[in-house]
C-alpha positions in Angstrom: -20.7 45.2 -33.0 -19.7 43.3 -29.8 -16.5 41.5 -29.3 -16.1 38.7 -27.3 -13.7 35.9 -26.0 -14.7 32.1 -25.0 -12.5 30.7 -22.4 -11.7 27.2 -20.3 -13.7 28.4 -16.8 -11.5 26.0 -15.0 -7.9 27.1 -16.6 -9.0 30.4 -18.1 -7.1 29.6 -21.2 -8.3 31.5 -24.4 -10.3 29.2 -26.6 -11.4 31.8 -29.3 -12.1 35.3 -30.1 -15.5 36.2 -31.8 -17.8 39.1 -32.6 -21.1 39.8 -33.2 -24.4 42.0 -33.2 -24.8 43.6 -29.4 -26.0 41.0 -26.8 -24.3 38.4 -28.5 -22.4 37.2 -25.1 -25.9 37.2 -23.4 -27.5 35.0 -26.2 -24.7 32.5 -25.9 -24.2 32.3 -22.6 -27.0 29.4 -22.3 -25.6 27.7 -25.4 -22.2 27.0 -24.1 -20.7 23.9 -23.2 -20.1 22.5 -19.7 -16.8 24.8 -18.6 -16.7 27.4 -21.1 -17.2 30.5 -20.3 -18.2 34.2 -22.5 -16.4 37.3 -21.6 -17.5 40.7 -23.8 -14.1 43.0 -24.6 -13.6 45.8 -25.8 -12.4 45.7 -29.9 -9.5 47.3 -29.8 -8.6 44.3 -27.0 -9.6 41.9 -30.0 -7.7 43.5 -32.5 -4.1 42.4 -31.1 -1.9 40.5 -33.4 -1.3 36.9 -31.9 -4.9 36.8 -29.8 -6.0 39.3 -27.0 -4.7 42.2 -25.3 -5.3 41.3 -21.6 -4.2 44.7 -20.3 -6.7 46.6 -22.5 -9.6 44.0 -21.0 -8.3 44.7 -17.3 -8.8 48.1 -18.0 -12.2 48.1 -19.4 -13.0 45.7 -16.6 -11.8 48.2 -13.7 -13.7 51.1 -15.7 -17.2 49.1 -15.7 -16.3 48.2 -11.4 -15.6 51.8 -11.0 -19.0 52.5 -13.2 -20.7 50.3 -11.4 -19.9 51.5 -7.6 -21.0 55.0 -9.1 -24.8 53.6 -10.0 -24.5 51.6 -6.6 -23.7 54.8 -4.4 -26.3 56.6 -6.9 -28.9 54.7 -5.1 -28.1 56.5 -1.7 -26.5 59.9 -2.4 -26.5 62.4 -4.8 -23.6 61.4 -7.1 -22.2 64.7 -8.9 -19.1 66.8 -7.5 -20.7 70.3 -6.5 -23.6 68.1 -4.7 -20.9 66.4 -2.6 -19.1 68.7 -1.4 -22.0 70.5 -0.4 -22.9 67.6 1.4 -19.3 67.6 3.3 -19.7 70.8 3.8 -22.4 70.7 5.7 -21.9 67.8 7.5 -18.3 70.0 8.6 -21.0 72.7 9.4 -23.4 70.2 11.3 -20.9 68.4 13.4 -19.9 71.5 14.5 -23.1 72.4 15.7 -23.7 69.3 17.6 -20.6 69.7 19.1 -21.4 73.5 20.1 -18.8 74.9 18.3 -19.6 78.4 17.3 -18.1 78.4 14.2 -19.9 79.7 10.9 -22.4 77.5 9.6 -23.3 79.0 6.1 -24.7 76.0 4.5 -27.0 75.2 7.5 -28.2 79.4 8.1 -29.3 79.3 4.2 -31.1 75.8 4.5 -32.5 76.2 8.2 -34.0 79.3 7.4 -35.4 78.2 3.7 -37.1 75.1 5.4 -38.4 77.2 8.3 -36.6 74.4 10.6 -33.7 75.7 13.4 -30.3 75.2 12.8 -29.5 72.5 15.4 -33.0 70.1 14.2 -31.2 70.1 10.7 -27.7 69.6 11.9 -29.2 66.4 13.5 -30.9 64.9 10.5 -27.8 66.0 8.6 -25.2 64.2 11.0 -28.3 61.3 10.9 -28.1 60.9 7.0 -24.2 60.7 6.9 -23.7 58.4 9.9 -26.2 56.1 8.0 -24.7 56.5 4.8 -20.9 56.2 6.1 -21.1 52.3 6.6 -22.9 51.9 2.9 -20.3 54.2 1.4 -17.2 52.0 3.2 -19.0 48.9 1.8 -19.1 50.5 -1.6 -15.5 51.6 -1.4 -14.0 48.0 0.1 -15.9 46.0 -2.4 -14.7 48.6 -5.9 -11.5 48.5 -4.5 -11.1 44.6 -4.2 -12.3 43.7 -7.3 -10.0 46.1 -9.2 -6.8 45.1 -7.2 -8.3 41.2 -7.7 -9.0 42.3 -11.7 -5.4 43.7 -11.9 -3.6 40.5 -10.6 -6.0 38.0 -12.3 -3.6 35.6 -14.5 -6.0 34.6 -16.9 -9.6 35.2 -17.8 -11.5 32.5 -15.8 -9.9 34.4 -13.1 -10.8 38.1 -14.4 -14.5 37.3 -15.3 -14.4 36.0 -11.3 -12.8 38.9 -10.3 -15.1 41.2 -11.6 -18.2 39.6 -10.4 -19.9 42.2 -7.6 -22.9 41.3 -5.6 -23.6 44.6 -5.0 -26.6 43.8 -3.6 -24.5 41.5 -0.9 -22.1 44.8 -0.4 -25.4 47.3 0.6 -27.8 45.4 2.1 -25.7 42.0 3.7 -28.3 41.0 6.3 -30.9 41.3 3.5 -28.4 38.9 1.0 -28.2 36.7 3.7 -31.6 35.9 4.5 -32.3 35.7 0.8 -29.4 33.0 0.5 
């Protein structure tokens, strides 16, 4: 069952509170009026006594833009905890190298010599991979960031549904959204 709230696009102000089989908000969406908008909550944000619990649909909403950057980044990096901080690791490791610093590069020995490849050829597709990804991962970061801080001091829901609109497509490629615009 999906829960859902119709508001005033232009105001926000709550006009009702509905439910309905999964997908409902989808289906509907091309059935509203002129100015009224579909938001899905969660049902325990339906449930209040005296309408909605805004606080419990600002925190579902940062949860799904926090969800969201993680699928985002997905596309470009491996997105589990031991895998990054291997990557730091050897990007630490790599930098180092480049930089002729003798200290130990563990990571890079293992990896070098399991590829066949020497130490320094890895260290620069390593330091390669993470100075392409940095400005992607900033991008990322600025964009989930915003939108929860914009989610968190939305007033009403015209503004929260706005607020929680990503074009992460925009935030990774922008010269690409651009052209396509």
């Amino acid at each position: 069952m999906e829960h859902y709230v119709l508001y005033n696009e232009e105001t926000g102000d709550l006009i009702s509170v509905g439910q309905g089989p999964e997908n409902t908000t989808i289906l509907q969406t091309s059935q509203l009026p002129q100015g009224v908008g579909i938001m899905r909550i969660p049902s325990q944000a339906a449930l209040a006594l005296g309408g909605i619990d805004i606080p419990i649909i600002k925190a579902s909403y940062a949860a799904s833009i926090d969800q969201d950057a993680d699928k985002v980044r997905s596309m470009f990096i491996t997105n589990t905890p031991g895998q990054m901080a291997t990557y730091l690791e050897k990007e630490v490791e790599a930098r180092r190298v480049l930089a002729h610093d003798d200290g130990p590069t563990i990571f890079l020995d293992a990896e070098a010599e399991a590829l066949g490849m020497s130490v320094a050829s890895l260290a620069m597709e390593i330091v390669a991979q993470a100075d392409q990804w940095r400005p992607i991962g900033a991008r990322i970061e600025a964009a989930r960031r915003k939108a929860k801080v914009d989610v968190a001091a939305a007033p009403h829901l015209a503004a929260l549904a706005d607020a929680a609109k990503i074009d992460w497509q925009a935030v990774v490629a922008p010269d690409a959204a651009e052209v396509a615009a």
